[in-house]
Phi, psi and omega in degrees: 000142181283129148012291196275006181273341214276167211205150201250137158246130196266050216317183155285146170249025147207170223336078190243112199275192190284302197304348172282325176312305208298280152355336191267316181267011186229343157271001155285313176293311187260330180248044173057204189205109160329270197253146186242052167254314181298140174231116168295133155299164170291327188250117167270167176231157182283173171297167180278149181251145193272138165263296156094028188263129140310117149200114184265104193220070181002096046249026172231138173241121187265128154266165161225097193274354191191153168204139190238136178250191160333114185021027156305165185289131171087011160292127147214074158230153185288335173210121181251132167228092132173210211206122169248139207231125175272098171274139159226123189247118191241142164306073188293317247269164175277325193267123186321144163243122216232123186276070189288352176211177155199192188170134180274123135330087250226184185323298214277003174102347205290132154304077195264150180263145154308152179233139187272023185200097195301003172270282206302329165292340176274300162322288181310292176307347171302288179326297209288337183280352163278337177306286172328304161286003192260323175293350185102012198257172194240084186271153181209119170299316167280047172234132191207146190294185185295331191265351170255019179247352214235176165301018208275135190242087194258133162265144187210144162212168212269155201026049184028093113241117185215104221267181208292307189307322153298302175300318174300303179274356166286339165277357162305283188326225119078320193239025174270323199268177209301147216271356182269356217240312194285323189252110189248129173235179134258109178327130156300164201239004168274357181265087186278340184296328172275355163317280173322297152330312190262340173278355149326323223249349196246325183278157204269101176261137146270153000283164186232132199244138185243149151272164198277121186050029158265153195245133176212129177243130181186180298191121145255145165231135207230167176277147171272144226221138170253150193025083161281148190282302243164149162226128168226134191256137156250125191253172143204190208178070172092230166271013172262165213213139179165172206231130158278129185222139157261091178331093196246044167310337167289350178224051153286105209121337166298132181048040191232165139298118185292163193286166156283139170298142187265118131284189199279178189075316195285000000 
């Protein structure tokens, strides 16, 4: 590593446990430090929890190995308003394949894009959660289903076929990533310069051209979005051409309020 690169991490000095330490240092050691800036918050978070949702369809395979929300497990800006979804995209094909877009779905079907810029994604979620809430829906930014808080491995595929190996190989994928996705703090949210650095450094940008059997993993970042429908990428590949779409049914309950529980009598 070059010299004038090398770089101070400032950890929280209170309740930062030894395996967030550890971890914490193993995201110094191995994937370097992004900004010589950083300011640490007081609150570490747990790791992000694997989701592992699959869908394949030849010559492209989509993970969705993770989504980290609002002061969710694997946050680390202190009030993030907007939702990251960790992709890992593999190359079945004999031929480069170029991944030119993607987009999310919301309830109602509305088409939302990633976005590249973590000021202008706090407007947009902003925006939208009053919209939303002006519609009647009981939207909450920290509220998230069961599959991003608990251990959970869900496989899903495009014409419901998706063989043992593929599910096998999406928690391989998920504990393949990068070592910074793993030692998670929170960022101060007055340090926009290390902000920007990381979200830079974690987002996927498109288009993205793969070569025949590379794999790449990184960051889509959406507007926060209550129950998403579907993630869908539009590819090509010499002269063929399609959109991969993914099911996100497991992440029902996102940004949603949960019902009060029925008790007996009632």
């Amino acid at each position: 590593m070059d010299p004038r690169n090398r770089c101070t991490v400032f950890f929280p000095i209170a309740g930062f446990r030894s395996m967030a330490a550890i971890l914490a240092t193993s995201s110094v050691l191995l994937s370097g430090c992004v900004s010589t800036k950083y300011k640490m918050a007081r609150k570490s978070t747990p790791p992000p929890v694997p989701l592992n949702l699959v869908a394949a369809q030849p010559p492209v395979e989509v993970v969705l190995n993770t989504v980290i929300v609002y002061q969710g497990p694997g946050s680390w800006k202190r009030a993030a308003y907007w939702d990251e979804y960790v992709v890992t995209l593999r190359n079945q094909g004999g031929q480069p394949l170029t991944i030119a877009s993607a987009a999310l779905a919301d309830f109602a079907g509305v088409w939302r894009a990633p976005g590249d810029n973590p000021w202008a994604l706090e407007k947009e979620s902003k925006t939208l959660e009053q919209k939303y809430r002006d519609a009647g829906v009981a939207f909450v930014r920290n509220a998230a289903p069961a599959a991003l808080f608990g251990t959970v491995g869900v496989a899903l595929a495009m014409d419901g076929v998706l063989s043992t190996g593929a599910a096998t190989a999406a928690t391989g994928t998920f504990l393949a990533l990068p070592v910074y996705y793993l030692a998670v703090w929170y960022i101060n949210s007055t340090n926009k310069t290390a902000i920007v650095a990381e979200f830079n450094r974690r987002r996927l940008a498109l288009p993205l051209i793969l070569a025949p059997g590379e794999t790449r993993t990184g960051s889509l970042f959406f507007p926060m979005v209550p129950n998403p429908r579907s993630l869908s990428l539009h590819w090509s590949s010499g002269a063929a051409a399609g959109d991969a779409s993914l099911s996100l049914e497991p992440l029902h309950g996102l940004h949603v309020k949960a019902p009060a529980p029925v008790t007996a009598g009632n």
